[in-house]
Wavefront OBJ file of the C-alpha trace (Angstrom):
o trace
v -30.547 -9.979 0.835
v -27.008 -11.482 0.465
v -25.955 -8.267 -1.120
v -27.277 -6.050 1.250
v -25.645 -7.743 4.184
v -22.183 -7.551 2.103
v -22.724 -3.889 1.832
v -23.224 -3.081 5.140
v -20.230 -5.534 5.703
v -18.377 -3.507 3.251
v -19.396 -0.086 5.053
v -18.045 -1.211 8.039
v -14.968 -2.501 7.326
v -14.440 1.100 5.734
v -15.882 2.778 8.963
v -13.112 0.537 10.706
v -9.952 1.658 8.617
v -8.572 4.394 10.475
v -5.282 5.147 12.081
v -3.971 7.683 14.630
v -1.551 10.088 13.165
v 0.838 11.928 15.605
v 0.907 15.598 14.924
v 3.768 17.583 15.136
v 2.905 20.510 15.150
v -0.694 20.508 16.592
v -1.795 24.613 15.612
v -0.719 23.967 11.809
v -1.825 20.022 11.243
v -5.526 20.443 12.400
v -5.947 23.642 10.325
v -4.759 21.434 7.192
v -6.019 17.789 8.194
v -9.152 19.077 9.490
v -9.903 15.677 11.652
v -13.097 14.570 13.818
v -11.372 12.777 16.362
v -8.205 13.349 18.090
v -5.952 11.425 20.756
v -4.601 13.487 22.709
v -2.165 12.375 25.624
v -2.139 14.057 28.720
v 0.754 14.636 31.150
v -0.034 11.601 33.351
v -0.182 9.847 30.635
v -3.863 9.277 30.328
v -5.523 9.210 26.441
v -8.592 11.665 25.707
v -10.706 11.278 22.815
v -11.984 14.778 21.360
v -14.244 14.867 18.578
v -15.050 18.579 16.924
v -11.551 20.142 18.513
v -10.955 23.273 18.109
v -7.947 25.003 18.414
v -7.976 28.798 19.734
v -5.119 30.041 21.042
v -2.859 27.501 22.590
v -6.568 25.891 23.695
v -7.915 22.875 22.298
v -11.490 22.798 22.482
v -14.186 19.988 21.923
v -16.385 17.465 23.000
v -15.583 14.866 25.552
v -17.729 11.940 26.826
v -20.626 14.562 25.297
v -19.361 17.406 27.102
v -17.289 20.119 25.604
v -13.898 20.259 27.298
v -10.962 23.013 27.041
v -7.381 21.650 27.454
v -4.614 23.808 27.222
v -1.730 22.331 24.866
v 0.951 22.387 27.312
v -1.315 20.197 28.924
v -0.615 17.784 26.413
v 2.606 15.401 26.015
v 0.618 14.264 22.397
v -1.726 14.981 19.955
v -2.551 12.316 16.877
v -4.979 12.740 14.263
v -7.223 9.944 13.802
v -7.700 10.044 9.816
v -8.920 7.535 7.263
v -6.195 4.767 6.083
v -7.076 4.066 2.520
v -4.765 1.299 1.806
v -5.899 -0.642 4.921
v -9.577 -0.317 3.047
v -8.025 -1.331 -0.106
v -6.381 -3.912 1.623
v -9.130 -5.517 3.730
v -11.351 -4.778 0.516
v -9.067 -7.583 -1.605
v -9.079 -10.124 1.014
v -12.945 -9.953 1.505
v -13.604 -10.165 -2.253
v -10.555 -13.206 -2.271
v -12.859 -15.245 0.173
v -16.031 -14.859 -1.537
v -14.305 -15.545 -4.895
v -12.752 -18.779 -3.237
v -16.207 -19.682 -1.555
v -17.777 -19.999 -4.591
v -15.609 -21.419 -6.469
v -15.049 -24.182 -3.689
v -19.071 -24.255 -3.322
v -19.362 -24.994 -6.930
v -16.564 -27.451 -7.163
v -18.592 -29.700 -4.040
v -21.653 -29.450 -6.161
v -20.378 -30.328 -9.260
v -17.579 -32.958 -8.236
v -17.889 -36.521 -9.634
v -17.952 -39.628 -7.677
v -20.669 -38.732 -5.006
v -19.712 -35.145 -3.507
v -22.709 -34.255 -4.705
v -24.383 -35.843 -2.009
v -25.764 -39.092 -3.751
v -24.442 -41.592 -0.885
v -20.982 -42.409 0.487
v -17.775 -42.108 -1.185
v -17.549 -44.058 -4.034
v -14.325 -45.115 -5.597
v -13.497 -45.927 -9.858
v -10.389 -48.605 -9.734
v -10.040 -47.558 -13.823
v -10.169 -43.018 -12.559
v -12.210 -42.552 -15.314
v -15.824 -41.711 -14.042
v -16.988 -42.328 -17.377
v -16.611 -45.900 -17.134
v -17.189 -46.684 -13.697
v -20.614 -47.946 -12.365
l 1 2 3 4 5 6 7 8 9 10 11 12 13 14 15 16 17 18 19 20 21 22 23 24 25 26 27 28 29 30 31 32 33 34 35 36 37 38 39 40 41 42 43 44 45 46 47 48 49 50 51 52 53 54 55 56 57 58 59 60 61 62 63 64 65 66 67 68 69 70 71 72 73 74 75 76 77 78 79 80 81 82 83 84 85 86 87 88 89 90 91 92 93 94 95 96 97 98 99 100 101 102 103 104 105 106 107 108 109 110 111 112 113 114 115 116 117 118 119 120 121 122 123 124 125 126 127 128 129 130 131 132 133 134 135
């Protein structure tokens, strides 16, 4: 069970690690970065999200709020590219794996500590610091 719900944690966090990419030259980037989603920034400033664009002509095509849209790329003060961001992945990947690591080490220390962390009763204190000796 625990490793299911880590995996769908895991899958996730991947979904998650995008970033938008501005595009400088719209007509040759999509042809070579192929992306889902775009950004694209209208004149009044307003963002649009297009999934499936299309470019014909100086038209970008796609869908918008689950309607396909046309907008003309003068239109447009920007276009970014929303693309996967490995490193972020590899990133957030570490620091997950760093807490778990930590948790159980810290989890295993509680249960195996001397001198009642184990849950035998309050604190106990050995004057001498040897456990072996203490009562």
């Amino acid at each position: 069970m625990r490793t299911t719900t880590l995996a769908c944690w895991l899958l996730f966090a991947s979904a998650v690690c995008h970033t938008a990419v501005p595009l400088a030259s719209p007509a040759e980037d999509l042809s070579r970065l192929k992306p889902r989603t775009l950004l694209l920034t209208d004149s009044d400033r307003s963002v649009v999200r297009m999934t499936d664009a299309r470019l014909t002509g100086d038209t970008l095509g796609g869908t918008v709020h689950g309607q396909f849209t046309a907008i003309p790329l003068s239109r447009l003060t920007e276009v970014k590219a929303v693309v996967g961001a490995p490193a972020k992945t590899r990133i957030l990947a570490v620091g997950v794996g760093g807490a778990v690591v930590l948790a159980v080490w810290m989890i295993g220390s509680w249960l195996t500590a001397p001198n009642g962390f184990a849950g035998d009763g309050p604190l106990k204190t050995c004057p001498s610091g040897d456990p072996q000796t203490c009562p």
